[in-house]
C-alpha positions in Angstrom: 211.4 104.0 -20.5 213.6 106.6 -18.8 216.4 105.1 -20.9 214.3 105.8 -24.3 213.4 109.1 -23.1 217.1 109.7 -22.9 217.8 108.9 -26.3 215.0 110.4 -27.9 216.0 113.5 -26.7 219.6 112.7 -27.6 218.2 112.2 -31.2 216.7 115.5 -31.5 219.8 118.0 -30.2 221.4 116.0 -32.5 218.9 116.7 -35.7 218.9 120.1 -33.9 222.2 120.7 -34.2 222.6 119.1 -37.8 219.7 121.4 -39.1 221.8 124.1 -37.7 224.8 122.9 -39.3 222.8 122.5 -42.6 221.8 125.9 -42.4 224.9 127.5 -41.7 226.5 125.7 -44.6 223.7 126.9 -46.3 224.4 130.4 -45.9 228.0 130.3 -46.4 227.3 129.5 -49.4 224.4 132.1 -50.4 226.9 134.7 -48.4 229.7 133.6 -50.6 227.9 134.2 -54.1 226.1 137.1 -52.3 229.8 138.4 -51.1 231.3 137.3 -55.1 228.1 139.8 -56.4 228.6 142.3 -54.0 232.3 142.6 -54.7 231.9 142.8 -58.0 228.8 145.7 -57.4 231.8 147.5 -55.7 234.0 147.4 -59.2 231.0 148.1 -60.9 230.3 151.1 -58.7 234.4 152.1 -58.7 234.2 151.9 -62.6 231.1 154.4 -62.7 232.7 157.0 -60.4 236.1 156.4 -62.7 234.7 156.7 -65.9 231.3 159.1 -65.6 231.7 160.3 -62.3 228.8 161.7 -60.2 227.1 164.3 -62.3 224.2 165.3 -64.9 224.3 161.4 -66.4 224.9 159.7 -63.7 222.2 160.9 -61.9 219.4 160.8 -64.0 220.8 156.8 -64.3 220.7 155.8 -60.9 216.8 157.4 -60.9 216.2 155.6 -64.1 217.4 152.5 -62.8 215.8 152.8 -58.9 212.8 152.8 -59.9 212.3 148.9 -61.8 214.4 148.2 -58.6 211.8 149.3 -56.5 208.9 147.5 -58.2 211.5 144.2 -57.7 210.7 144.6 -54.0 206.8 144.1 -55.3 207.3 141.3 -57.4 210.7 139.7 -57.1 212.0 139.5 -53.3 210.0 141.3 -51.7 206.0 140.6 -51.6 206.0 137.9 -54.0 208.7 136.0 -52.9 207.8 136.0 -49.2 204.1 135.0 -50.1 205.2 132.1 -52.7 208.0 130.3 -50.9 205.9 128.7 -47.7 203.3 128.1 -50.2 205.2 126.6 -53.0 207.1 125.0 -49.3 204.0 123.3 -48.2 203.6 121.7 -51.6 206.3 120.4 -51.9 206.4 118.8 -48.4 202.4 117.3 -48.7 201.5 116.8 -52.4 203.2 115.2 -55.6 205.4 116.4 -57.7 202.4 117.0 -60.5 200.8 119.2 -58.2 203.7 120.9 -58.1 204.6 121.2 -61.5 201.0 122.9 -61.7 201.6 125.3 -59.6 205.3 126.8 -61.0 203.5 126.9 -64.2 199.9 128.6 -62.7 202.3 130.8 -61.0 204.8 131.6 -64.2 202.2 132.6 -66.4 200.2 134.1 -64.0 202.8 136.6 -63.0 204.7 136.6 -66.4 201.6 138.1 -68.2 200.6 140.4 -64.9 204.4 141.3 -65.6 204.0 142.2 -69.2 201.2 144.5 -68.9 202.6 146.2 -66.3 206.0 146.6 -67.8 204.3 147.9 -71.2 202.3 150.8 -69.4 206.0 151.5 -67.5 207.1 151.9 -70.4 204.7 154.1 -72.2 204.6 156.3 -69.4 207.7 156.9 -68.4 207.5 160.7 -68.6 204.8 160.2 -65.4 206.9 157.7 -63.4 210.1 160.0 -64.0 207.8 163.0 -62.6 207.0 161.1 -59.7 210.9 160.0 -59.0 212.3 162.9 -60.2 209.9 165.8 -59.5 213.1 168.2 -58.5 213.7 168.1 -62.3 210.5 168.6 -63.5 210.1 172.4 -61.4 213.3 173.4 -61.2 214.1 176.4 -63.5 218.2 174.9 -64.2 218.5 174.1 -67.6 220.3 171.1 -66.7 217.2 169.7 -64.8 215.5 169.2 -67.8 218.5 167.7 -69.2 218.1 165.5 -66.3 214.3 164.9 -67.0 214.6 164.1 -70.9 218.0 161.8 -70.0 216.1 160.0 -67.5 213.0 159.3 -69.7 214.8 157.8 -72.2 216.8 155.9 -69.9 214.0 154.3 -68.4 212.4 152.9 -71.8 215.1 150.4 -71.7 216.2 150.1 -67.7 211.9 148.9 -66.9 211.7 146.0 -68.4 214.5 144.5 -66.7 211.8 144.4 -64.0 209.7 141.8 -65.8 213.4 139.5 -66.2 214.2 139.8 -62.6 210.6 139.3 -61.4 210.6 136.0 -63.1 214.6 135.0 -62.5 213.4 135.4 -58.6 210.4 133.4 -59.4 213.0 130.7 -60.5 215.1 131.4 -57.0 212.1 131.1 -54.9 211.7 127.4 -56.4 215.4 126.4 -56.3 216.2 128.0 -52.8 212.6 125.3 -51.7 214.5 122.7 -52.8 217.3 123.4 -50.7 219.6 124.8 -54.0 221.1 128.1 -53.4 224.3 128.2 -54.9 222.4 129.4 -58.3 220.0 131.9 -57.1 222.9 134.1 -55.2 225.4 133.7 -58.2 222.5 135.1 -61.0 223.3 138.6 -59.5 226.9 138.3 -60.6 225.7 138.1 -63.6 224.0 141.4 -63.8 227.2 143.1 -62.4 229.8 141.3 -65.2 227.4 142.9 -68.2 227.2 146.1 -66.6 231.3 146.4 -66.0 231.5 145.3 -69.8 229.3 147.8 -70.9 231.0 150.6 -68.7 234.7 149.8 -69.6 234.4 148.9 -73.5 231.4 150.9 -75.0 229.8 153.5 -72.7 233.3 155.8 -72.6 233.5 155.5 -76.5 229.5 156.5 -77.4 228.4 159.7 -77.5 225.4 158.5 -75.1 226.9 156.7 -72.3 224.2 157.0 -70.1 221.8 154.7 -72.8 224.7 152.2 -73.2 224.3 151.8 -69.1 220.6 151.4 -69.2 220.6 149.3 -72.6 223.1 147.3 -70.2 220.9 146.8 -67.7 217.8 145.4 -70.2 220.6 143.1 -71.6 221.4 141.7 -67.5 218.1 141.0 -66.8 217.6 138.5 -69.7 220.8 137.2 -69.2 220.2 136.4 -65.5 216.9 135.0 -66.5 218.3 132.4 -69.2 220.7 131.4 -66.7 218.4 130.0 -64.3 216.6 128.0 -66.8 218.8 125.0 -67.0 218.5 124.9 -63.3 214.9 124.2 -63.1 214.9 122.0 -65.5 217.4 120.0 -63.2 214.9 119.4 -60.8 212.0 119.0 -63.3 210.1 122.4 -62.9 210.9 124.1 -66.0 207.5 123.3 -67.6 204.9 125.6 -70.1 203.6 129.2 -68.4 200.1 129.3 -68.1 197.4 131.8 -67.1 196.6 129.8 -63.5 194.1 132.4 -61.9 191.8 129.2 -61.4 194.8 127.6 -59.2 193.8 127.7 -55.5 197.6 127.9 -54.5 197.6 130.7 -57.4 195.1 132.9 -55.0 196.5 132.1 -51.5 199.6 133.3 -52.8 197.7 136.3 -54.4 195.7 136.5 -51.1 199.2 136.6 -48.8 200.9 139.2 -51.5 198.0 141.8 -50.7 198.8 143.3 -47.2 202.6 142.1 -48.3 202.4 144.4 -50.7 200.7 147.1 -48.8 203.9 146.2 -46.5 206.3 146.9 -49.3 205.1 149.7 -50.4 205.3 151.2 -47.0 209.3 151.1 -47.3 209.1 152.1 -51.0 207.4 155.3 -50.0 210.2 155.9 -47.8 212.5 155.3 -51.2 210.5 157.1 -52.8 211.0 160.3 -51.0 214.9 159.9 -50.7 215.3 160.4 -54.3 212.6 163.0 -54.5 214.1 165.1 -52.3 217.4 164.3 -53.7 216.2 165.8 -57.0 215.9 169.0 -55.7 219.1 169.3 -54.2 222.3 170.4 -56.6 223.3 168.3 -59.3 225.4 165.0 -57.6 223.3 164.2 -54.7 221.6 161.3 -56.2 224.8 160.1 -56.8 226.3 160.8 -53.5 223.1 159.1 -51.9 223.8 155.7 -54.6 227.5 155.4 -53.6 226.9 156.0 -50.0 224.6 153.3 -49.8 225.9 150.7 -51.9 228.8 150.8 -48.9 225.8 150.1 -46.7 224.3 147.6 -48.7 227.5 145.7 -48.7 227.3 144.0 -45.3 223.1 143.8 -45.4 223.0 142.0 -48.5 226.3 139.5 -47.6 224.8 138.5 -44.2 221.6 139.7 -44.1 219.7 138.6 -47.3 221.8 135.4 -47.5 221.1 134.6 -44.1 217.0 135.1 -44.8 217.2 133.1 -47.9 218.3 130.3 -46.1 215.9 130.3 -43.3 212.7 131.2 -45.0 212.0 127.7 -46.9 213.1 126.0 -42.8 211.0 128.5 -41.3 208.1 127.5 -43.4 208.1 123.5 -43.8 208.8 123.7 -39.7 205.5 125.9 -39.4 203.8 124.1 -41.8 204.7 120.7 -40.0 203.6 121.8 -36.7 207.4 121.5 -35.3 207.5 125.1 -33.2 210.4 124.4 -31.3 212.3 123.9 -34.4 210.9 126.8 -35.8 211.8 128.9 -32.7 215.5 127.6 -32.5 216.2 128.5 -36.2 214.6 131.8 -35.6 217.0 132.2 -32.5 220.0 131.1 -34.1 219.4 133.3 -37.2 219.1 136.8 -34.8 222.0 136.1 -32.3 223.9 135.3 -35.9 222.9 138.2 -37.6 223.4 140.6 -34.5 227.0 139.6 -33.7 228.4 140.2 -37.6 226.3 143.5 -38.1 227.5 145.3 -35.3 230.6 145.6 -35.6 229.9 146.4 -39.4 227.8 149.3 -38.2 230.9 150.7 -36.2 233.3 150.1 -39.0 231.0 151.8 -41.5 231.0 155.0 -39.4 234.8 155.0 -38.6 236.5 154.3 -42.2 233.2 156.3 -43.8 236.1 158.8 -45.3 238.7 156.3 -46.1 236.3 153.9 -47.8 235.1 156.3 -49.9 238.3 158.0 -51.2 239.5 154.2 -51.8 236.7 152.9 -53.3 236.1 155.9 -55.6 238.1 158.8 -55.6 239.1 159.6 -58.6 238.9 162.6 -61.8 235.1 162.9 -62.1 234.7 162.0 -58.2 236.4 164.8 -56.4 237.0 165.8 -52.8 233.8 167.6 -52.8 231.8 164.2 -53.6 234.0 162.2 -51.4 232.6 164.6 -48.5 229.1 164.5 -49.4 228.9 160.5 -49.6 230.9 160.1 -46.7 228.6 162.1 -44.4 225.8 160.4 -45.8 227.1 157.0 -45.4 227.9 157.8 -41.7 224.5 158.4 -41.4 223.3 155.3 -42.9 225.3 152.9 -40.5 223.5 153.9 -37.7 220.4 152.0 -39.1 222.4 148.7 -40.1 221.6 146.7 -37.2 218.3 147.0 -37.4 218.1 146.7 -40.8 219.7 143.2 -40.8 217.5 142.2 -38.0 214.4 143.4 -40.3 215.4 141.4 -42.9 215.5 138.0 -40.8 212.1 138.8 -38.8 210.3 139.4 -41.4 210.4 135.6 -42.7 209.7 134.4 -39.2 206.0 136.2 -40.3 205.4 135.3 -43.9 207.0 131.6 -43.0 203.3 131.8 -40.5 201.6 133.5 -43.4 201.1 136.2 -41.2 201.7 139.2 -43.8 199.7 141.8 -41.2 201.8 142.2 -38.9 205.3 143.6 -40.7 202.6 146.0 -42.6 201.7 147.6 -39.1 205.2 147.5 -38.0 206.1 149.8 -41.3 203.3 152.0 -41.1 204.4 152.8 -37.4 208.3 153.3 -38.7 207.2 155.7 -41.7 204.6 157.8 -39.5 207.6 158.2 -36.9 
């Protein structure tokens, strides 16, 4: 008896320690698309300060484009993604593969046509939602800030709807990343970074609008990135017909976790929000300063910390959902002692070469000294908040993978109030 005892504990460090093997080869390869994307989001960014620089454009750009990318957080990764995948998780690991089917296409047409409308109204009112982003323009007596207001408007007309592509593409993700396939999810955003360094370098220096070649780019990426994933899911047979699935009981649990996730997310957002509010009432450049700045900081968060809670949300959730909490709490512990060892010494090297990665990176004609300074104090400031920004991003599966969505909500509403 003693004997067996042995080996069945033998038998389970030994799954332990292949789960954890899994895993990491898991996220070497999301961090290694995630790294190819994020490398190429540095030449994108290098081209944008080469070519337009950090001004009147380039500003009212980055505003037109932050805002679909802050609905994303609503209905791509953010809410909806952390309330589908241990739902879609638990299907997967108790019912058939016709249940299953069901729910990708409930949940497709479900969020595809809650998508539409919403992208239509975005849209039509893009005056409001560049008011609300942008309210520096909109009182400020420079001429230029109208410039900036009207630019921005038209901009957004054609940078929303990518909103309603990516929404869907992560839809796609959620399903693949279940079933264990990464490598296609993290590569999609390489896609949206090769269309934009095209449209950059060989027509938006040519046109007399450069800044609606850029956010005509950015429509074209999203549908690109979206085709792409297509093939994909119909490798694993889940590429079915979109339906309207409100009747779908998985349909309204996920709808049910989304609500105080989305209360969550927009708890951050407001945070965003404010950033680039205040930023447009500063002189003309900060928004830009602010972009490059933190797409520096993004750099290490997104290679390690996004890849590494892609890969440990779908095991969070099938250990939860199979009752198996000491798995559950060993992949939790491996992911946070992971996570903490790579993102502090980021943190440090971010605030030391702050100056010298700048100037590399983007120095240039139409990004001067001046704007070197500015994004380099900024970014300083930013690094201090990396750590625990990485560890935010692998907690907060440990809660949705429990379908507990309250408790990161309280959490935010504390860190905004302070």
């Amino acid at each position: 008896m003693f004997k067996g005892l042995m080996v069945s504990e033998a038998d389970k460090s030994k799954q332990g320690a292949e789960k954890a093997g899994g895993m990491f080869k898991s996220t070497l390869v999301v961090g290694s698309m995630t790294l190819l994307s994020r490398v190429l989001g540095l030449a994108r960014d290098m081209v944008y300060a080469r070519y337009l620089g950090a001004g009147l454009v380039m500003d009212a750009f980055f505003v037109a484009f932050k805002i679909p990318n802050i609905f994303r957080r609503f209905f791509a990764e953010g809410a909806f993604s952390q309330a589908f995948v241990p739902v879609f998780a638990e299907y997967e690991d108790q019912r058939s593969h016709e249940e299953l089917q069901s729910l990708a296409n409930n949940v497709a047409g479900t969020l595809g046509i809650i998508l539409f409308v919403f992208t239509a109204l975005g849209v039509i009112a893009a005056p409001i939602f560049i008011a609300m982003f942008g309210m520096g323009w909109l009182f400020s007596p420079a001429p230029e800030s109208a410039d900036k207001f009207a630019l921005a408007t038209d901009m957004l007309r054609f940078t929303f709807p990518y909103l309603f592509f990516i929404s869907l593409t992560a839809l796609a993700g959620g399903i693949l990343n279940t079933y264990k396939k990464f490598a296609a999810p993290a590569f999609a955003p390489v896609l949206l970074n090769v269309v934009l360094i095209g449209f950059s370098v060989y027509i938006a220096p040519y046109s007399s609008k450069p800044g609606m070649v850029l956010a005509v780019g950015v429509f074209i990426a999203g549908l690109v990135q979206l085709l792409f994933m297509l093939p994909f899911l119909r490798g694993i047979q889940l590429l079915g017909m979109p339906r309207w699935g409100w009747h779908d009981p998985g349909v309204r649990r996920i709808a049910k976790l989304m609500a105080p996730a989305l209360f969550g997310s927009s708890v951050a957002q407001i945070s965003i929000l404010f950033d680039t509010m205040i930023a447009t009432f500063l002189i003309t450049g900060s928004v830009s300063w602010l972009y490059f700045s933190d797409r520096l900081m993004e750099f290490p968060l997104g290679v390690f910390g996004i890849a590494l809670a892609t890969v440990v949300l779908p095991s969070l959730s099938r250990h939860f959902s199979g009752d198996a909490m000491d798995g559950f709490s060993r992949t939790l512990d491996w992911a946070l002692r992971l996570i903490a060892v790579i993102s502090t010494p980021a943190a440090v090297g971010l605030f030391v070469l702050a100056g010298p990665a700048i100037a590399t990176l983007f120095y240039g004609r139409l990004f001067d000294t001046e704007a070197v300074e500015m994004a380099r104090m900024s970014l300083m400031a930013y690094s201090f908040g990396l750590v625990g920004f990485t560890l935010v991003k692998v907690l907060v599966p440990g809660y949705f993978s429990r379908q507990d969505a309250k408790t990161p909500v309280k959490v935010g509403l504390v860190a905004l109030a302070a």
